[in-house]
N, C-alpha and C positions, 0 to 999 in steps of 0.2 A: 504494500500500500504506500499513497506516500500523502498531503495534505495540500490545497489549495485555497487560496482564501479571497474572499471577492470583498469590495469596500475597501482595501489597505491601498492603496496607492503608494505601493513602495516599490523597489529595484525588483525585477525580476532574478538577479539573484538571489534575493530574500522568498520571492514565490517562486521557486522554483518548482518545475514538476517532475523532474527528470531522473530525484533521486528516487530508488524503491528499497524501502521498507520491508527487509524480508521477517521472516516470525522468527521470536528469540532476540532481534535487534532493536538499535535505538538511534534513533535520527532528532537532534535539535533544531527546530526555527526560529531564529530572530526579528524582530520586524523592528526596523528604527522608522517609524508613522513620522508623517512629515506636520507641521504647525500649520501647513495648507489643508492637509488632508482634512481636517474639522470633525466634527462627530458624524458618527454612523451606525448605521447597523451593518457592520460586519459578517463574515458568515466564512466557514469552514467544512471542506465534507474532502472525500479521498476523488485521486484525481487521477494519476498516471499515461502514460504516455501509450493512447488507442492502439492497441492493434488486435483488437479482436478477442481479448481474453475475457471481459467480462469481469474483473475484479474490481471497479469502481461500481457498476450497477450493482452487485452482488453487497460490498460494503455498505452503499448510500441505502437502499433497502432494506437493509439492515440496523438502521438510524445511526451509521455514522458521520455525524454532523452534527453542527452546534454552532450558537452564536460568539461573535464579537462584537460586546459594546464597546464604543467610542466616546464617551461624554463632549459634547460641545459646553465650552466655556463659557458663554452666556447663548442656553438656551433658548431661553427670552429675555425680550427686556421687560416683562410683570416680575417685579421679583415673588410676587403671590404665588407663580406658577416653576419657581426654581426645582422645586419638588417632587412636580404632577406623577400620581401612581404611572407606575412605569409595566407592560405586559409585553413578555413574549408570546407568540404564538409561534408553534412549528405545526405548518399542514403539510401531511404526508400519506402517501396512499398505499395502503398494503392489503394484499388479496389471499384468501387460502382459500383452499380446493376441499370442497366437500369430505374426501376423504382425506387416511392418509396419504402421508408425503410423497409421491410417488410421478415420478417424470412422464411415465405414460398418461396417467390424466387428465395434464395438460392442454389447454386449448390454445391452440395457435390460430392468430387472428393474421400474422400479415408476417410476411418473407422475414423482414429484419428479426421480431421477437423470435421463430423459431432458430436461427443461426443463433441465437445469446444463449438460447436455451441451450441446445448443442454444443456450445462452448463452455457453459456450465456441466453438462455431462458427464466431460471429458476432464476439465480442469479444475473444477471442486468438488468437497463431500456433501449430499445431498442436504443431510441435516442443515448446512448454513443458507442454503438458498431459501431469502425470503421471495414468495412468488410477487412479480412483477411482470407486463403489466395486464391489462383484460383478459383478470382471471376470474372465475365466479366466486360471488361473495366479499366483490372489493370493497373496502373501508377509506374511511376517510379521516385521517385520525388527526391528533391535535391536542401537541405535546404528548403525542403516547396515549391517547386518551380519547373515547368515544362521545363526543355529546357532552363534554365538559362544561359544568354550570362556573365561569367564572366572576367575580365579586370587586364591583367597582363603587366605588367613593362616590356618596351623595352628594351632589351639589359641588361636584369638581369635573372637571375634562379631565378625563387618561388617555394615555398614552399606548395606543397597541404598535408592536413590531413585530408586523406580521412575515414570518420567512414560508417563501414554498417550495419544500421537501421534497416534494413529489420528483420523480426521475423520470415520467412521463406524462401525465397529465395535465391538463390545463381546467383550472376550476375557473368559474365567477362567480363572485359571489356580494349577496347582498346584505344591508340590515331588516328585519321585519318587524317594524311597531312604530314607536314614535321617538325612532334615535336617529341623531345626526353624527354624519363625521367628515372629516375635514381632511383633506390629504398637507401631509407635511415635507413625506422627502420619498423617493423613489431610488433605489437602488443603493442606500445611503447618502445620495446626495441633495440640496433642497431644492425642492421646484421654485422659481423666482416669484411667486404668487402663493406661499405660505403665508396661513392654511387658504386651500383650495376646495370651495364645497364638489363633492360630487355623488353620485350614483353607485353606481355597479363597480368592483372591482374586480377585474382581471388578472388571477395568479398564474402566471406560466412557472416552469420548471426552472429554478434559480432566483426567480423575483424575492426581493426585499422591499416592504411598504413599510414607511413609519403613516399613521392615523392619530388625529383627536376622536375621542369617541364621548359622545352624551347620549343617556336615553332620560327620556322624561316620566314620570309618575313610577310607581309602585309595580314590582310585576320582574317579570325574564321577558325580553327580547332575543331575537334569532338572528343567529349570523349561519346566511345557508347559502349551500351552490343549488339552483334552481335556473337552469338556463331556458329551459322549454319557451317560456312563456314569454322571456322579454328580449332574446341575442338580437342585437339590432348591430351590423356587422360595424355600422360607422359610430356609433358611437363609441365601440369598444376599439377601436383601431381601424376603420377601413369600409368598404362598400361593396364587398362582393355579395353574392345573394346565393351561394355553393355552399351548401351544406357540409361542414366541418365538424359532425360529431364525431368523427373516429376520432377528431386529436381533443374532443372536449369533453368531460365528465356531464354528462345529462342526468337529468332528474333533480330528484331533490332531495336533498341530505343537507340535515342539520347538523354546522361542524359546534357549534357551540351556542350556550345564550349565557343572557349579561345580567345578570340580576342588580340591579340598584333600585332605591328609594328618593325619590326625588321630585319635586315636584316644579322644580323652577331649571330655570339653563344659567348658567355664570354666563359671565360675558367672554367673549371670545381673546384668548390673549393676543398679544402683538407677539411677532418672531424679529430675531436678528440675528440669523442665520447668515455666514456669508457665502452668498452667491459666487454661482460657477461663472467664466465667463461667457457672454454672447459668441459665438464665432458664426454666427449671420450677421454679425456686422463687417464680418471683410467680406469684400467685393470678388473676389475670384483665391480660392485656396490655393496652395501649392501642389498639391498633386491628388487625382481621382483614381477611382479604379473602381470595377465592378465583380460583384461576390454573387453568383451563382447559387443557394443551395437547396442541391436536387435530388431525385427520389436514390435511391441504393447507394445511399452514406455518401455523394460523391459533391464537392464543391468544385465549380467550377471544370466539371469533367475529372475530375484528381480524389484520389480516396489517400488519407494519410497510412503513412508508411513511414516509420521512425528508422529503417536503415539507412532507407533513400529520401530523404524529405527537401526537395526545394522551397524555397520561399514564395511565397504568393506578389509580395512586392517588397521594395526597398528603400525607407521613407528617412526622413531627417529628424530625431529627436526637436521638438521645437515648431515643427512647420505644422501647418493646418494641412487635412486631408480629409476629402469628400468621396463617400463610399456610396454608389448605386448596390442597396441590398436586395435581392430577388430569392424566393421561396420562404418568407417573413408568416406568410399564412401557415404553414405545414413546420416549421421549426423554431423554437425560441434560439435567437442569435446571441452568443457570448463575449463577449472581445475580455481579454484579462489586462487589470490592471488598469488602463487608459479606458474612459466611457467612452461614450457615445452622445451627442446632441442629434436630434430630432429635426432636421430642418426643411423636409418638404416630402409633400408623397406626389409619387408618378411624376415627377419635375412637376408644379402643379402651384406654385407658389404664394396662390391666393385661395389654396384649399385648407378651410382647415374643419379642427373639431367643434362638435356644438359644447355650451359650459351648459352648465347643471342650472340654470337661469332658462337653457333654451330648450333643454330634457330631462328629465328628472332622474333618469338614468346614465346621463353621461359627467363629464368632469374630468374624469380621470386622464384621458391623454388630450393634450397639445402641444399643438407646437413650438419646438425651444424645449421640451424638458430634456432632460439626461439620463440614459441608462445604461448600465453597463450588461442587462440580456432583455432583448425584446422581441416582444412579438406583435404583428401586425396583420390584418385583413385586408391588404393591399397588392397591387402587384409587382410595382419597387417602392422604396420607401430610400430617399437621398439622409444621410447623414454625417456630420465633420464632428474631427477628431483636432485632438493636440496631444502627439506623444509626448511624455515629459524625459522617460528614464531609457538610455542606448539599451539595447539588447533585446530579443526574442519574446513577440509579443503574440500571443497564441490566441486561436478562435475556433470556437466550434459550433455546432447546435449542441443545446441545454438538454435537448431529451436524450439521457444517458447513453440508452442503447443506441442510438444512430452513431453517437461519438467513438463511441464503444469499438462499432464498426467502420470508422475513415472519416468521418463527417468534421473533421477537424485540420486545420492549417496553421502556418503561423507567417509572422511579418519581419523583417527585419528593420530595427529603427535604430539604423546609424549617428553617432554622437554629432553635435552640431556644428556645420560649417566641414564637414567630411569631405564634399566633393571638389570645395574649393581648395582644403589641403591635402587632397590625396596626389 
């Protein structure tokens, strides 16, 4: 095994992936976090370098993962609210088979899950394999936990951090009663317009949300995935009308309710959060390029292969770089270390999101926010970058097993002013 961690913005020598973790040993990570980096939510799960073996799916599955807080040093500026109850959530999906454990069982929905399974067969003992993914009797769990009644502070805004676990699914999900919440940061980082009211949230595979949450009067409120009734493709990312259950969790499953007593709403704090830069405000980036990813693990025509692995492109630490991403519907996209800005869908630059003012169900994406895995119901989505740190910056899709099998590349971001002194 070995550890990757998403929200540090530090040297890829620090995340590395490269080293493996065999059993019986011991591997140290250091992270020297930068005074830029600011608070976050954090996140760690096992990672290794794809070629088909299935020990990240198998691990992650397994709950290995966990958060890293970040504390931002001034919060807010309410100092009332220096304190706000603080919740994690881990949503995670895990399936068992009617009977015992047993490979034959198994139902295979689609080419990739049956090769993971196979390569689980062959390369571990069955007892560790937690089933993943559309298996019968899938769960939806949260913190380990089914239908957790969790206990919020009357007459206060909390705080949830919400992380999703899942290695293949993508949940939506919403409040039901009379609660509001407010989006804070995405991916660890702030959206420019904290707190942001919205709707429906969107957890793909690797997503980090931080939320305000209030419910009003006496009672449990429902935080549930229920897509049937309301997937409205643009406001969760996009405009297609092509039905995407296979990559969506349907139905309706209650991952938790919130039990408070309260009959009034505090006032909304202020944030003073510091803001990531614009980079739609330069007028033409330094260098573009277009990302592919398509069905049998392959980007851009290329399946990764750690003997042979060329680089995808060759960028300048420092320089701005505009990425056309294609297959955003079918994959949650990863980049490490360095986010991602949001800055146009289909070139299209006077397209944007409805806010939760113009849908009740929307909010959550616009354009200009940051993330470092996203996913989209579009058919490219334009986004720019700023590497900061030289060295090997690696990308995948987020749904484990794709990565598992090739669905991964990396970049090379040469130190700055390279080609002038080369």
């Amino acid at each position: 095994t070995n550890i990757h961690v998403h929200g540090l913005r530090v040297s890829p020598l620090q995340d590395d992936i490269e080293p493996i973790i065999y059993p019986g040993t011991r591997h140290t990570y250091r992270y020297n976090i930068p005074k830029w980096n600011g608070g976050a939510s954090a996140w760690y799960h096992p990672h290794g370098l794809y070629d088909g073996h299935g020990s990240a799916t198998i691990q992650w599955a397994g709950g290995m993962f966990g958060a890293i807080i970040v504390d931002e040093q001034n919060f807010t500026s309410d100092p009332k609210y220096q304190k706000m109850n603080d919740i994690v959530l881990h949503l995670q999906n895990v399936a068992f088979d009617d009977s015992p454990m047993n490979l034959k069982n198994l139902q295979y929905n689609d080419d990739d899950d049956h090769q993971v399974i196979d390569a689980f067969k062959w390369r571990f003992n069955k007892d560790l394999l937690q089933p993943e993914p559309l298996w019968k009797g899938s769960y939806l769990l949260v913190n380990g936990q089914i239908e957790p009644n969790i206990k919020l502070d009357a007459n206060r805004w909390s705080r949830l951090r919400i992380f999703a676990a899942s290695t293949f699914y993508t949940v939506h999900t919403r409040l039901d009663g009379d609660c509001q919440w407010f989006l804070l940061t995405k991916d660890g980082i702030p959206i420019v317009s904290a707190p942001r009211r919205f709707g429906i949230l969107p957890l793909w595979p690797g997503a980090r949300v931080d939320v305000l949450i209030h419910c009003t009067g006496p009672g449990a409120w429902i935080l549930d995935s229920s897509v049937d009734d309301y997937l409205d493709p643009q406001v969760l990312g996009g405009y297609f009308t092509r039905d995407y259950s296979y990559y969506i969790k349907r139905g309706t499953t209650v991952l938790a309710t919130f039990d408070q007593v309260s009959k009034s709403v505090p006032h909304l704090p202020k944030f003073s959060f510091a803001p990531m830069p614009n980079l739609a405000s330069v007028a033409v980036p330094d260098q573009r390029a277009t990302l592919v990813f398509m069905r049998h693990n392959k980007i851009n025509h290329r399946s990764f292969d750690s003997k042979s692995n060329p680089s995808f492109l060759r960028v300048q630490a420092g320089n701005i770089i505009e990425y056309d991403i294609k297959g955003l519907t079918e994959h949650p996209v990863h980049f490490h270390i360095h986010p991602l800005q949001l800055f146009s869908v289909d070139k299209n630059d006077t397209w944007t999101f409805p806010t939760f003012a113009q849908n009740s169900n929307a909010g959550f994406m616009q354009i200009g926010d940051w993330h470092d895995t996203i996913q989209l119901y579009v058919r490219t989505a334009t986004f720019r970058q700023q590497p900061v740190y030289p060295g090997i910056m690696h990308f995948h899709c987020h749904i484990v097993q794709h990565a598992e099998f090739g669905m991964m590349g990396h970049i090379d971001v040469l130190p700055p002013f390279y080609q002038q002194h080369k």
